[in-house]
matplotlib code that plots the C-alpha trace (Angstrom):
import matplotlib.pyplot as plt

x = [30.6, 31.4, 28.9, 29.7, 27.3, 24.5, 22.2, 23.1, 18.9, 19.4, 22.2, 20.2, 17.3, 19.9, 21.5, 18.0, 16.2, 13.6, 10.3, 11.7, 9.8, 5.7, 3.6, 0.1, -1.1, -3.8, -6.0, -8.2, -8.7, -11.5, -12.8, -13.1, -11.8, -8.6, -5.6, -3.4, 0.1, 3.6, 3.7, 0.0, -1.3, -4.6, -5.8, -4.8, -4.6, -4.7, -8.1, -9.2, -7.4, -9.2, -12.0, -11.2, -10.0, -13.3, -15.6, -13.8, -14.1, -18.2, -18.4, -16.8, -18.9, -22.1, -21.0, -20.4, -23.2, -25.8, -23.5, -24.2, -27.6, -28.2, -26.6, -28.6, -31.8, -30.8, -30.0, -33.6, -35.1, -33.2, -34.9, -38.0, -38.1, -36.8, -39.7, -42.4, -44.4, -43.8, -47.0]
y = [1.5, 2.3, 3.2, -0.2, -1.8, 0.0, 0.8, 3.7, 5.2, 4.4, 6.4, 9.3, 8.8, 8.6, 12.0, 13.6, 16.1, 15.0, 17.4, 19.5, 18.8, 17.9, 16.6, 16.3, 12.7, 12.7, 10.6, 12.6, 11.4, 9.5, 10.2, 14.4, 14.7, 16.7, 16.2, 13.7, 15.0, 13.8, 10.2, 9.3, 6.6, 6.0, 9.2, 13.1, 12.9, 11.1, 12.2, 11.0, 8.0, 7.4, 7.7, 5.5, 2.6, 2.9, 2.7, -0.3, -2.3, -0.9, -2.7, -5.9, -6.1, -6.0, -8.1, -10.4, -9.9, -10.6, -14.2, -15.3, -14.1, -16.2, -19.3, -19.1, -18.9, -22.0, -23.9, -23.1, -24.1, -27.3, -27.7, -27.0, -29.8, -31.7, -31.3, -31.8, -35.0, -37.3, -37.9]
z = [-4.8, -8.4, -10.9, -12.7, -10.9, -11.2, -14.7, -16.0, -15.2, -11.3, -10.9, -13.3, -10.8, -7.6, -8.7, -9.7, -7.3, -5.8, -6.2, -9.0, -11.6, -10.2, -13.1, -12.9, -13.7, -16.6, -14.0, -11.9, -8.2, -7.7, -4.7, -5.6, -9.4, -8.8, -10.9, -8.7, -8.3, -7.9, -7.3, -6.0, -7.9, -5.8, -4.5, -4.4, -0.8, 2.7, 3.1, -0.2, 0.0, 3.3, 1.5, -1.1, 1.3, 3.5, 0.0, -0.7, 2.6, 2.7, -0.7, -0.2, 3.5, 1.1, -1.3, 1.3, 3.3, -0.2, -0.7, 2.6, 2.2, -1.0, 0.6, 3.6, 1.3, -0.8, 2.6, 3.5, 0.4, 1.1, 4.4, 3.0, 0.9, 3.1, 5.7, 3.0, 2.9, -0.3, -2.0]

ax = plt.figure().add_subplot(projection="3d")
ax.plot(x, y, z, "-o")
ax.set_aspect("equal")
plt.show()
């Protein structure tokens, strides 16, 4: 396939080598702080990004958890005044 179809950056990128140059994001990791390397956008490591994932599904679970909480204490209050006798 001739260059002509490609922009002139992919084929730059295409010839590059890979892992020559490792630059250390200005983000630190946030499961441990470390400077994230290479490519990583969400954490430094697997283990980190393990972390990271199983922080995230513990938090939604709560936040669930407290909606369904709040809506099964209005549906009560409902009930409640349902029950009660009018004056």
């Amino acid at each position: 396939m001739p260059d002509t179809f490609l922009p002139l950056e992919t084929v730059r990128a295409a010839v590059a080598a890979p892992g020559v140059a490792v630059v250390a994001s200005p983000r630190p990791c946030p499961v441990c702080g470390q400077a994230m390397t290479g490519r990583k956008t969400s954490a430094c490591s697997d283990r980190c990004r393990a972390t990271k994932s199983r922080r995230t599904r513990t938090e939604g679970q709560s936040e669930r958890e407290g909606r369904v909480r709040e809506l099964l204490e209005a549906a009560l209050r409902v009930l409640v005044r349902v029950d009660e006798p009018e004056a």
